[in-house]
N, C-alpha and C positions, 0 to 999 in steps of 0.2 A: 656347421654353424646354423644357428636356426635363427631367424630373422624377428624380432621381440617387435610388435605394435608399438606396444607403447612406449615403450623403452627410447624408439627414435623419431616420436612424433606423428602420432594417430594413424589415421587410416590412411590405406597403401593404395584408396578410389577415389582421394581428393587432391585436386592438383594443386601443389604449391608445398606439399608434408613433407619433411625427410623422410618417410613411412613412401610417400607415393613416388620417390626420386629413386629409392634403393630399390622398391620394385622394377620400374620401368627397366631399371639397369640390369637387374638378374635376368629377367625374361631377354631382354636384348644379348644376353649370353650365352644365353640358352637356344635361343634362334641361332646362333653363331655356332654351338658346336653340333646341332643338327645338320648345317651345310658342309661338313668334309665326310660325315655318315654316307651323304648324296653323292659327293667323288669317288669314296672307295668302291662305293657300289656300282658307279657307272667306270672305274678304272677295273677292274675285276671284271665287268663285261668287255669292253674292249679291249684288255691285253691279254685275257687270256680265252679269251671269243666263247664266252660261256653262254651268250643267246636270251638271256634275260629280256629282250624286250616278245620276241615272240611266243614265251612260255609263261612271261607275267604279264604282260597287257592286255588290255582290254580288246577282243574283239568284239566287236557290237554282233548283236544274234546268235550269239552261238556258245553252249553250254561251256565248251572248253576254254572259253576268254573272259566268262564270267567273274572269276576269282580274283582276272586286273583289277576288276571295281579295289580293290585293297589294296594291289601289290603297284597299281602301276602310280602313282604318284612318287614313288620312291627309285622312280626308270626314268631314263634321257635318251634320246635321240640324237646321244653323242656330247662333246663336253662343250661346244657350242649353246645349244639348247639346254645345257646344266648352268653355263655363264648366265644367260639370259633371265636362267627364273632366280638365282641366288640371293640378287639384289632386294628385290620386290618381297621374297618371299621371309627374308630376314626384317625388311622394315613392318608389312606387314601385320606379320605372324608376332613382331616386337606388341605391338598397341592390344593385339585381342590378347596375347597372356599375361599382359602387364597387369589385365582386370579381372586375373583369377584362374589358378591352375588346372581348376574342375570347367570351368566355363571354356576355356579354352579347350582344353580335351575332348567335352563335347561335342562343341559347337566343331571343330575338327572332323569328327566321326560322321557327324550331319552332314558336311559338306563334302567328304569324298564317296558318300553314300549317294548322297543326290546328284553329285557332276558325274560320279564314276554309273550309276544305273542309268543316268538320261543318256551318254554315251553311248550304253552298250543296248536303248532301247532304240535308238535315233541315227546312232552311228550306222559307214558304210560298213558290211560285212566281208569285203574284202580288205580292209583296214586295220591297221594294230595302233591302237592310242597310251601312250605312255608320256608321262611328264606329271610335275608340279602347278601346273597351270589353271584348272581347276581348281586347287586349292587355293592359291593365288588371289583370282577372280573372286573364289567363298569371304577369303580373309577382307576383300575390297569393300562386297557387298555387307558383309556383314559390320563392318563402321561405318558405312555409312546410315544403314538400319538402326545400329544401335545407336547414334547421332540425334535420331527422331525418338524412336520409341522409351528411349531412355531419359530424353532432354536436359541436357545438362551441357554448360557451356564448355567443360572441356570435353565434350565428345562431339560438339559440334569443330572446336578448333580441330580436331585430329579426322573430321572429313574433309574440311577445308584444305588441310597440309595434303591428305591423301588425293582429294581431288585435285589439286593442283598438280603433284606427282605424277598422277597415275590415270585421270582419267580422260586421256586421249584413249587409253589403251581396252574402252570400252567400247571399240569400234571393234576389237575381236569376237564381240560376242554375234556378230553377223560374219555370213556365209562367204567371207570376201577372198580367203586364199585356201585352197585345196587340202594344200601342206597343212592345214593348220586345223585343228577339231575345235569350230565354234563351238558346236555342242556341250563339251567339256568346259568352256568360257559361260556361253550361256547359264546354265543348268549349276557351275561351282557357284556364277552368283546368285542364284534363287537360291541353295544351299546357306548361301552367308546370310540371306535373308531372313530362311526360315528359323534358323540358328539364335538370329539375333534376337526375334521375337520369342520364341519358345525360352532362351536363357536369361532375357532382362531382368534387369534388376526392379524389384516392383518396391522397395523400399528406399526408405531416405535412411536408416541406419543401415551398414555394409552385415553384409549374414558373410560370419564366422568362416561357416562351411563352405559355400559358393565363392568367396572372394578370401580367404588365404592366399598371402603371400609367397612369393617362390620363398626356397626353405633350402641347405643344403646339407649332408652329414657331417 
């Protein structure tokens, strides 16, 4: 089914449209069947001990852990650590695709480039870093960025929501537990940042291309 503009009330980047309701809500289901993608993957590591995190994640310094930069956001440190980011990563990852499937794809690519390279630039080299967590942190930074740079009253409401939510958990982005790769926190939200500015919208009419609606067949 293909989702008509007009047909259900304008544009799908103005809050208050049927156009902007039916959006919000496809991306939020789209975030949704992403997260059981992340189970099988982490239940196919651990039940059948296939070793995925030390074959796809990121070792910092060294040419063979390079390639995590891509694979390891899609890796968990067990289904603990899969509970953990689901939540976040589905509210999230709801708000940046709700304002456009190209923007979001992106702005995506941007930030597991920047969290996953500052990692493995920064990161210990005795270390294997694998998680959602950088992305996470990208998806933060990048509403809040887009909050400012964009100005618009509902993207300030949806830092507000997020910051309410979520930003206690900007304390990860320092060096405070071992276990944990600030780095990838750090560096995923400069990723949401640089993201948010390079992808803004510089116009008051919505561009066709850049902000299409989710769509399905």
């Amino acid at each position: 089914m293909t989702y008509d503009r007009g047909r259900v009330g304008g544009d799908p980047n103005r809050f208050g449209t049927e156009a902007f309701y039916a959006s919000l809500g496809r991306a939020f289901v789209a975030m949704c069947a992403v997260v059981p993608v992340l189970f099988l993957i982490e239940a196919l590591d651990v039940w059948l001990g296939a070793g995925f995190d030390p074959a796809a994640g990121i070792i910092p310094k060294r040419i063979e852990g390079l390639d995590g930069v891509f694979f390891s956001p899609f890796l968990h440190h067990g289904f603990d650590h899969l509970y953990s980011n689901s939540i976040p990563l589905i509210l999230l990852g709801t708000f940046v695709l709700a304002a456009g499937v190209r923007r979001f794809l992106w702005s995506t690519l941007v930030i597991i480039l920047v969290s996953g390279l500052g990692v493995w630039f920064t990161g210990s080299a005795n270390s294997v870093v694998v998680g959602a967590s950088g992305v996470i942190f990208g998806y933060l930074g990048l509403l809040l960025t887009r909050g400012i740079v964009e100005r618009t009253w509902w993207n300030f409401a949806v830092v507000l929501l997020v910051g309410l939510l979520y930003g206690w958990q900007l304390v990860g982005i320092l060096p405070t537990d071992e276990r944990i790769s600030w780095q990838g926190h750090l560096f995923g939200l400069l990723g949401g940042v640089l993201a948010a500015v390079f992808f803004r919208r510089r116009r008051t009419e919505p561009d066709p291309d850049w902000d299409s609606p989710l769509t399905t067949p």
